[in-house]
N, CA, C and O atoms as a GROMACS GRO file, in nm:
protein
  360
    1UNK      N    1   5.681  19.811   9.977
    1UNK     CA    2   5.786  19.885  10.042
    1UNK      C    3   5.749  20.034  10.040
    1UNK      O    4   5.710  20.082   9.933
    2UNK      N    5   5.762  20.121  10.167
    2UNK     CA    6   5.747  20.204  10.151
    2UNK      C    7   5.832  20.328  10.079
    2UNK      O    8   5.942  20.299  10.032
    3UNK      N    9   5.797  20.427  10.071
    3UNK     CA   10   5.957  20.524   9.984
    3UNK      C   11   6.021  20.570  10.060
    3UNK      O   12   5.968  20.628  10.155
    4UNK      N   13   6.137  20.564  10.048
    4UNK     CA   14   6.229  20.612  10.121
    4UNK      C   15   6.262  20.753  10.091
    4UNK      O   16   6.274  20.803   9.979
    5UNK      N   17   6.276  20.814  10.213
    5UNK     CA   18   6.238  20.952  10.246
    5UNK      C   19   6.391  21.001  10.249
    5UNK      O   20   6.477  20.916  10.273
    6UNK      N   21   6.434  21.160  10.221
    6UNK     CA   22   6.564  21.203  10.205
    6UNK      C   23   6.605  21.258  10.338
    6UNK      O   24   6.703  21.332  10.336
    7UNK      N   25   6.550  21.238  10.446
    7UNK     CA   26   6.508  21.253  10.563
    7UNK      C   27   6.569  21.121  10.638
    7UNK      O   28   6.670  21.124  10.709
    8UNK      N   29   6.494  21.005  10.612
    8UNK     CA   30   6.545  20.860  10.637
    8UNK      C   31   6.679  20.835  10.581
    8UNK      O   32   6.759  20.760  10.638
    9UNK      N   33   6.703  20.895  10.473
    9UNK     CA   34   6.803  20.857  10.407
    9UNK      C   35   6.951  20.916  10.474
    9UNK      O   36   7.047  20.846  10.506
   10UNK      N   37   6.938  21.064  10.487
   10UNK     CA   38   7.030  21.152  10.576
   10UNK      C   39   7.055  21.085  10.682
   10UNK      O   40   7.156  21.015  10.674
   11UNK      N   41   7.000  21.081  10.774
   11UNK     CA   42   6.962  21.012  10.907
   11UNK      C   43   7.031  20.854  10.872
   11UNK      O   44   7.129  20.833  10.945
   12UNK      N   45   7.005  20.754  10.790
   12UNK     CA   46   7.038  20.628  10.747
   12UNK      C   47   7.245  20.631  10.722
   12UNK      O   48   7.326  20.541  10.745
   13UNK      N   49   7.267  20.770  10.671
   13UNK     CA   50   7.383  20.784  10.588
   13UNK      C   51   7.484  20.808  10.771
   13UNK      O   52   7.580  20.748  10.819
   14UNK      N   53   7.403  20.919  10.820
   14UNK     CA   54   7.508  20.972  10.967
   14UNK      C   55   7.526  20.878  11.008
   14UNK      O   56   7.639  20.828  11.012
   15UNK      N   57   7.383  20.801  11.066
   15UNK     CA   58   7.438  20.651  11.203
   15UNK      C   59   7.548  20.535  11.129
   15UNK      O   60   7.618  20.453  11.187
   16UNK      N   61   7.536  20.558  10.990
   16UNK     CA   62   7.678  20.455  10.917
   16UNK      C   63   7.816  20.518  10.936
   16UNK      O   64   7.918  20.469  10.984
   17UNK      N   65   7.789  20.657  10.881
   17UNK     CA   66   7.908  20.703  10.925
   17UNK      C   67   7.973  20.712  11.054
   17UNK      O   68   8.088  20.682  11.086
   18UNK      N   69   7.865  20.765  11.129
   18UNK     CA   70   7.928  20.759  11.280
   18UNK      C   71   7.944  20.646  11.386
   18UNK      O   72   7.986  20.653  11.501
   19UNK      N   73   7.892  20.522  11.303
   19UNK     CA   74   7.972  20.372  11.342
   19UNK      C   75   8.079  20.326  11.247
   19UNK      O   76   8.146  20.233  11.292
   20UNK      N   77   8.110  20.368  11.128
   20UNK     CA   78   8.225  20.366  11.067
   20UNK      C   79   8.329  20.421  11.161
   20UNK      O   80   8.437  20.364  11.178
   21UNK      N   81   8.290  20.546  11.229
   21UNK     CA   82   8.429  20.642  11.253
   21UNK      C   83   8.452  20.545  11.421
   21UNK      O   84   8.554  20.519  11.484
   22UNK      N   85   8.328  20.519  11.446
   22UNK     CA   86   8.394  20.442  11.573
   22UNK      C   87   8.444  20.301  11.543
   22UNK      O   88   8.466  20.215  11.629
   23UNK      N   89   8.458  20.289  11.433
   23UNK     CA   90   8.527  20.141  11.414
   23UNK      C   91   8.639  20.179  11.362
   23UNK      O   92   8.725  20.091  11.350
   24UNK      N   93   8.662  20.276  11.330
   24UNK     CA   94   8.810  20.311  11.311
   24UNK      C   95   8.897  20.364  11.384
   24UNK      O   96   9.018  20.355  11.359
   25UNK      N   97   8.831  20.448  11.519
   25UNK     CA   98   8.898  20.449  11.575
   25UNK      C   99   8.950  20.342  11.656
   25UNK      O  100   9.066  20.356  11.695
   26UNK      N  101   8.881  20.229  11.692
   26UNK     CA  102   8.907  20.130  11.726
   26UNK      C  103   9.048  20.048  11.708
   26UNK      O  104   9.142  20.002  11.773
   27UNK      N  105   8.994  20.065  11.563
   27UNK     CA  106   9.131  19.978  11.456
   27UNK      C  107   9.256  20.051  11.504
   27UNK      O  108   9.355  19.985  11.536
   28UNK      N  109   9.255  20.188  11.510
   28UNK     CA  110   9.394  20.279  11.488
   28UNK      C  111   9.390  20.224  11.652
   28UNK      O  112   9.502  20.184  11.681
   29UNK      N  113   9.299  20.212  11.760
   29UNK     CA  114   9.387  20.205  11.897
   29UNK      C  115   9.478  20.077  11.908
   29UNK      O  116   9.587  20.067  11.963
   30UNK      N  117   9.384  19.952  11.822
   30UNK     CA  118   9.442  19.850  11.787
   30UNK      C  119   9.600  19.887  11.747
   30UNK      O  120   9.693  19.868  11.825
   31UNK      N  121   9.612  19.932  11.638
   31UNK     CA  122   9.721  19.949  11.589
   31UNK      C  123   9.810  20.056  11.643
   31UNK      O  124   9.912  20.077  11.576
   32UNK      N  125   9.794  20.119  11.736
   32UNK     CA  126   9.857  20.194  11.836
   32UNK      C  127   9.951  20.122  11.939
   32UNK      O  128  10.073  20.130  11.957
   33UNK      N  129   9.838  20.034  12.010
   33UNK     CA  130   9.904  19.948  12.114
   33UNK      C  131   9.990  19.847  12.023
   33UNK      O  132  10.088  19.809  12.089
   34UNK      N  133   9.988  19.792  11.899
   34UNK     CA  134  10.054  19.694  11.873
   34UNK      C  135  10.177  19.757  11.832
   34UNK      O  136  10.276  19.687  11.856
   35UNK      N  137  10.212  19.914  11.755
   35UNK     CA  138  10.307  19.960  11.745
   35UNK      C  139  10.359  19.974  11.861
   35UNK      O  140  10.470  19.922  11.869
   36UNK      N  141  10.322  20.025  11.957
   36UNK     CA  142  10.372  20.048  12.099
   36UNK      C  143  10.472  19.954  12.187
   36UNK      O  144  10.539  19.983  12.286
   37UNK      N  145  10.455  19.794  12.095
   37UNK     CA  146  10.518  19.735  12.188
   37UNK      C  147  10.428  19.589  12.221
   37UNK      O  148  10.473  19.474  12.226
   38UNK      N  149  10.336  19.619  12.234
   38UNK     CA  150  10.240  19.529  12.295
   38UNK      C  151  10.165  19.408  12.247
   38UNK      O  152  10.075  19.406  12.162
   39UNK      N  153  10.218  19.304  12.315
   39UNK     CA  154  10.203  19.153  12.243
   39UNK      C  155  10.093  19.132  12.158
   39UNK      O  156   9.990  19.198  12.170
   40UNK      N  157  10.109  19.048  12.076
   40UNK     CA  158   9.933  19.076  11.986
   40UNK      C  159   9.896  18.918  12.030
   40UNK      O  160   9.944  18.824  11.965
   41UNK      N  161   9.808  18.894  12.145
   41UNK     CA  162   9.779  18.783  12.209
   41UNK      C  163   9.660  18.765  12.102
   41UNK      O  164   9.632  18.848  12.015
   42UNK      N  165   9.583  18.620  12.128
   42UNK     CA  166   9.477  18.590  12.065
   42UNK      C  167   9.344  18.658  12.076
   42UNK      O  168   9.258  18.664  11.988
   43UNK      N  169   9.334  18.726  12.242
   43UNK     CA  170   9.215  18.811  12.234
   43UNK      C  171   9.227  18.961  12.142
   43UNK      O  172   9.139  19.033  12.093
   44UNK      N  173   9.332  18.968  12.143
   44UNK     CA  174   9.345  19.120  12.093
   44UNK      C  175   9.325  19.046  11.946
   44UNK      O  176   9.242  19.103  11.875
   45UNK      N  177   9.380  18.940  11.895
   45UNK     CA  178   9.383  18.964  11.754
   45UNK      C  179   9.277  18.931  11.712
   45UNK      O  180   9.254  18.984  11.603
   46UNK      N  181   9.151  18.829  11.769
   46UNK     CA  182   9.020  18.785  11.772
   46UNK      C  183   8.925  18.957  11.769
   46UNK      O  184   8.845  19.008  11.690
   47UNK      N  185   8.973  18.990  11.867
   47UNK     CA  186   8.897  19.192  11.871
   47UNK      C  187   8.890  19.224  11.753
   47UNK      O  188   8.783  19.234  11.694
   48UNK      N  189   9.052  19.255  11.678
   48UNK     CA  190   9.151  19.323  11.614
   48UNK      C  191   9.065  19.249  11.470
   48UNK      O  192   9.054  19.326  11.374
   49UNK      N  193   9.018  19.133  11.456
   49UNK     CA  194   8.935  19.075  11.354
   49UNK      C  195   8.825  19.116  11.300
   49UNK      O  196   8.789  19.144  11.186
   50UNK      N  197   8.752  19.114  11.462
   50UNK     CA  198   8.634  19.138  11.436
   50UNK      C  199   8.553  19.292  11.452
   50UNK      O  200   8.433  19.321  11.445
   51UNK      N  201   8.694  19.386  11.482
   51UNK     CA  202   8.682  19.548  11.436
   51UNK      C  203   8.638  19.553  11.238
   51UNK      O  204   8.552  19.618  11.178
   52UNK      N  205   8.735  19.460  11.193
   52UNK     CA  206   8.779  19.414  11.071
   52UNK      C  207   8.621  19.367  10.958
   52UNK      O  208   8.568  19.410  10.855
   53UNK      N  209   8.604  19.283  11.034
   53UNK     CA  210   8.470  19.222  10.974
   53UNK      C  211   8.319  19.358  11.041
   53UNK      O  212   8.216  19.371  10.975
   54UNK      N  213   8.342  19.441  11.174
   54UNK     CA  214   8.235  19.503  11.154
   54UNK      C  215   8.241  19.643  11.053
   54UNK      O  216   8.151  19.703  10.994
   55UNK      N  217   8.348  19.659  11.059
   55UNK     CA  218   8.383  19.742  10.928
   55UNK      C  219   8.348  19.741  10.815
   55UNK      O  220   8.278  19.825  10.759
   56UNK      N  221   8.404  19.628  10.763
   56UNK     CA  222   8.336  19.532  10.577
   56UNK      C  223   8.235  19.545  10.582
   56UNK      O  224   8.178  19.588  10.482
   57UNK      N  225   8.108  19.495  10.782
   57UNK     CA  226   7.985  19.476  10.712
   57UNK      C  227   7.911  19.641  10.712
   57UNK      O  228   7.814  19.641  10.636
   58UNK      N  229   7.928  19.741  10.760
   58UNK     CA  230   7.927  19.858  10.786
   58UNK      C  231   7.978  19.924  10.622
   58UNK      O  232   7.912  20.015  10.571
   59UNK      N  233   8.051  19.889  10.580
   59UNK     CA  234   8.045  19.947  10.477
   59UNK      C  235   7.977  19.906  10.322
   59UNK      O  236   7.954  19.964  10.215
   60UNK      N  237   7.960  19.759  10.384
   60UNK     CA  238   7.825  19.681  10.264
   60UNK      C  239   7.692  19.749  10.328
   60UNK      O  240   7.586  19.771  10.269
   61UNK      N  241   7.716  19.767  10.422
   61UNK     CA  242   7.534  19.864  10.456
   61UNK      C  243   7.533  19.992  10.386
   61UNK      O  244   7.441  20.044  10.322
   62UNK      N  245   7.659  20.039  10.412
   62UNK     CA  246   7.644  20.198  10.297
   62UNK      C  247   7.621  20.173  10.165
   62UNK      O  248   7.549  20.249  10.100
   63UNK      N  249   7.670  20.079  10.119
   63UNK     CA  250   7.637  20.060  10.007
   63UNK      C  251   7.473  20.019   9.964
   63UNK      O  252   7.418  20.066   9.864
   64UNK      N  253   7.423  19.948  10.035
   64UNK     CA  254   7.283  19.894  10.058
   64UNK      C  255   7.184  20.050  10.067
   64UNK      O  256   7.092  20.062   9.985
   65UNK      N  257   7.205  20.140  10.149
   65UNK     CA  258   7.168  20.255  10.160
   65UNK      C  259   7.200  20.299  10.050
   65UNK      O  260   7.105  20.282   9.974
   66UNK      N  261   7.322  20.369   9.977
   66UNK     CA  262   7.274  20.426   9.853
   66UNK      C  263   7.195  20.369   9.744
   66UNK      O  264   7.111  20.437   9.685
   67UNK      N  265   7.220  20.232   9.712
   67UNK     CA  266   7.169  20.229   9.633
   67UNK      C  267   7.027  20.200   9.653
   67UNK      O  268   6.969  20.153   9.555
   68UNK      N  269   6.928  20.229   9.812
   68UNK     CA  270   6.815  20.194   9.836
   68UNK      C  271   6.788  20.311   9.792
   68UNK      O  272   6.669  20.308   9.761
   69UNK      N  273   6.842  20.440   9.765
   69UNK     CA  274   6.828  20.584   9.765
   69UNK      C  275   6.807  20.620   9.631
   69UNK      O  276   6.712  20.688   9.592
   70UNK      N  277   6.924  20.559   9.540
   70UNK     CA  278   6.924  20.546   9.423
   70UNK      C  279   6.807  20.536   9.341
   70UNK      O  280   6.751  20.601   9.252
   71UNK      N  281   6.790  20.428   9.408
   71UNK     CA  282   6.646  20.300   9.316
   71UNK      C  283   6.525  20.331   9.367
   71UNK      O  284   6.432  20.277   9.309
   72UNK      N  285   6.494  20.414   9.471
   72UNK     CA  286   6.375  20.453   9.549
   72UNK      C  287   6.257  20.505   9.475
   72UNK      O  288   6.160  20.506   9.550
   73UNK      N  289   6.227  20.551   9.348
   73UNK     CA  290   6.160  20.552   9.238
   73UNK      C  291   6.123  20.440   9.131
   73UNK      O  292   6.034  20.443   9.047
   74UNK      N  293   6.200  20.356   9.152
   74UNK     CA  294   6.227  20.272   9.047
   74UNK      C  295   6.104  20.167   9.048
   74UNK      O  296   6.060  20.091   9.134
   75UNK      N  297   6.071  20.193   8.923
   75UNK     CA  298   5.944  20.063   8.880
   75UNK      C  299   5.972  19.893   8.852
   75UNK      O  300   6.084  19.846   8.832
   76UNK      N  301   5.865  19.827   8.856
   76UNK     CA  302   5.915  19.735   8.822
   76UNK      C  303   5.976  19.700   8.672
   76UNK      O  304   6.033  19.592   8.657
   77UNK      N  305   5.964  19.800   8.552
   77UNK     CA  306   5.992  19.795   8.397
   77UNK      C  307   6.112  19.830   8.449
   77UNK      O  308   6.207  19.762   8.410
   78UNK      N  309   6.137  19.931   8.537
   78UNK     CA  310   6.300  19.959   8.554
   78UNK      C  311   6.381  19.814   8.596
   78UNK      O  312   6.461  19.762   8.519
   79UNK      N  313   6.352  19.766   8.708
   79UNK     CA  314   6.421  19.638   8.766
   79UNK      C  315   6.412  19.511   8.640
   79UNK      O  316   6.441  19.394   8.666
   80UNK      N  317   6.373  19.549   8.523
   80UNK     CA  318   6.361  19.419   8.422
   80UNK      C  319   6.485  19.506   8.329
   80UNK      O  320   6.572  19.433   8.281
   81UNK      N  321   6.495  19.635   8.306
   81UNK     CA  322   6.552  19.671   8.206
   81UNK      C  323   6.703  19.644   8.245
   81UNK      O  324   6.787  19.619   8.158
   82UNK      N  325   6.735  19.651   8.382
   82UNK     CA  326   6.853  19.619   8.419
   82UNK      C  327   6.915  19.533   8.452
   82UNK      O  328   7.037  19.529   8.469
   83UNK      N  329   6.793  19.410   8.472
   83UNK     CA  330   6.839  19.266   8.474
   83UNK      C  331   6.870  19.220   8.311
   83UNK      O  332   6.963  19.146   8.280
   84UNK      N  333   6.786  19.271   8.230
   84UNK     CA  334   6.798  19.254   8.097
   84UNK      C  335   6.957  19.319   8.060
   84UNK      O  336   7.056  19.255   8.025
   85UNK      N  337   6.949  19.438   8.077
   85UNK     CA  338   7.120  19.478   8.009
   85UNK      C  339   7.233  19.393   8.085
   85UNK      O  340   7.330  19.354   8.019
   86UNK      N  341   7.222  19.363   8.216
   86UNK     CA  342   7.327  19.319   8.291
   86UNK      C  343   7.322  19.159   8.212
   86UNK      O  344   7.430  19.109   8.184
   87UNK      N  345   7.236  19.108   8.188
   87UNK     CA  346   7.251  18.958   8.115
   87UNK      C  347   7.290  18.958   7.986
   87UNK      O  348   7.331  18.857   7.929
   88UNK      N  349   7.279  19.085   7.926
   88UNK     CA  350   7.358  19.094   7.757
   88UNK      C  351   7.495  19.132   7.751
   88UNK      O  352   7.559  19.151   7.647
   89UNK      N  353   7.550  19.146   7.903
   89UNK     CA  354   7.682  19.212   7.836
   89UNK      C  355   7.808  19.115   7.847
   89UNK      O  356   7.857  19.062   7.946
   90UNK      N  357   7.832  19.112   7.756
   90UNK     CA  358   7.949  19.020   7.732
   90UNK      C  359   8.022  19.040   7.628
   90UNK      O  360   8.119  18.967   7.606
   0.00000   0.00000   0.00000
């Protein structure tokens, strides 16, 4: 894998954010028209879903990004030391 650059990373962080913000605005028009009055038929609520689910997965990618950012140094003694603590704690 190559290293991930703070460059890639910036760049990686905007295009999440700026498909986050268009999935929210989405949601709020959703929830505009439905305050407004306006029947919540099956296509709208099928939309109204799947604004829903690209959201969740949009924000499991941010998460995927930091912590690719995070760990971007990280050796393989590192990836054992933390499988190791995460299996002792109890």
């Amino acid at each position: 894998m190559t290293k991930f650059t703070k460059h890639q990373y910036l760049a990686a962080i905007a295009a999440n954010e700026a498909a986050i913000e268009a999935v929210k605005a989405e949601l709020s028009d959703y929830n505009g028209r439905a305050e407004a009055g306006e029947k919540i038929t099956e296509a709208l609520s099928e939309a109204w879903n799947a604004a829903h689910d690209r959201e969740w997965a949009l924000e499991q990618e941010r998460f995927d990004i930091e912590r690719r950012w995070t760990q971007r140094n990280w050796t393989g003694a590192d990836y054992a030391f933390a499988e190791l603590v995460s299996a002792n704690i109890d």
